[in-house]
C-alpha positions in Angstrom: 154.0 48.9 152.6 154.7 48.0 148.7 156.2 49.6 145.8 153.5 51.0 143.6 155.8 52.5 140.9 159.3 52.8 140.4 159.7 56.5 138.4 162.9 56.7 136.6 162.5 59.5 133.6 163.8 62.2 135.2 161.4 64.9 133.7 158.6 63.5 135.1 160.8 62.7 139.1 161.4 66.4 138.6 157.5 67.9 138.1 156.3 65.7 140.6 159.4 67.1 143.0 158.5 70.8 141.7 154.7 70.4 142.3 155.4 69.1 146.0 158.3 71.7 146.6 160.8 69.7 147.1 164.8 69.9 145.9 164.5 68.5 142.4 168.0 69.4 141.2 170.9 66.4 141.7 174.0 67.7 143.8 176.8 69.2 142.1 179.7 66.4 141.2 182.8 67.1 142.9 186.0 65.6 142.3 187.2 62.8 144.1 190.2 63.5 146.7 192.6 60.8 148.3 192.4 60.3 152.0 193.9 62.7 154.5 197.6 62.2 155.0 198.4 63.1 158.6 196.2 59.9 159.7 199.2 57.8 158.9 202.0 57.2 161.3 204.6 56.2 159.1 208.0 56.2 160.8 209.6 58.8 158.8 213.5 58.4 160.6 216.5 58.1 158.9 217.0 55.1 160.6 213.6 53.5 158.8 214.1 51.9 155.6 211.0 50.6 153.8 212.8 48.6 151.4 213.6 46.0 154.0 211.8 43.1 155.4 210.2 43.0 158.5 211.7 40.4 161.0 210.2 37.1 161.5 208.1 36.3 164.6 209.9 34.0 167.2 206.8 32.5 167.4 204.6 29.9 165.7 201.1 30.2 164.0 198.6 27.7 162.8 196.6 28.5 159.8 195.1 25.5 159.3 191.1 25.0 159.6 189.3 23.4 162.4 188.3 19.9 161.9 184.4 21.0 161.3 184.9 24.1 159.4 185.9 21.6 156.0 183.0 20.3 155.2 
């Protein structure tokens, strides 16, 4: 299968839609909306405060790259 044509004037997309019967009219826009709140569990205590650090781990982590990775 290859690409014959490529139609991008939009008077001529919509005829060709309108002479097949199909849905030549774009979507309405909507707005966009921020994601959905109650999917986060933040740890809304009194005892939580977010302006602090978290704790270090008590253990150790190696970040550096295997030997064959660098080339």
């Amino acid at each position: 299968m290859k690409i014959l044509a490529f139609l991008t004037d939009p008077p001529v997309v919509s005829s060709i839609l309108l002479h097949l019967d199909l849905h030549h009219l774009s979507p309405p826009l909507s707005p966009a909306r921020g994601p959905p709140q109650g999917d986060f569990l933040f740890d809304q205590t009194p005892e939580c405060d977010a302006t602090e650090a978290e704790s270090v781990p008590d253990f150790t982590f190696d970040q550096s790259l295997p030997e064959d990775f660098t080339d």
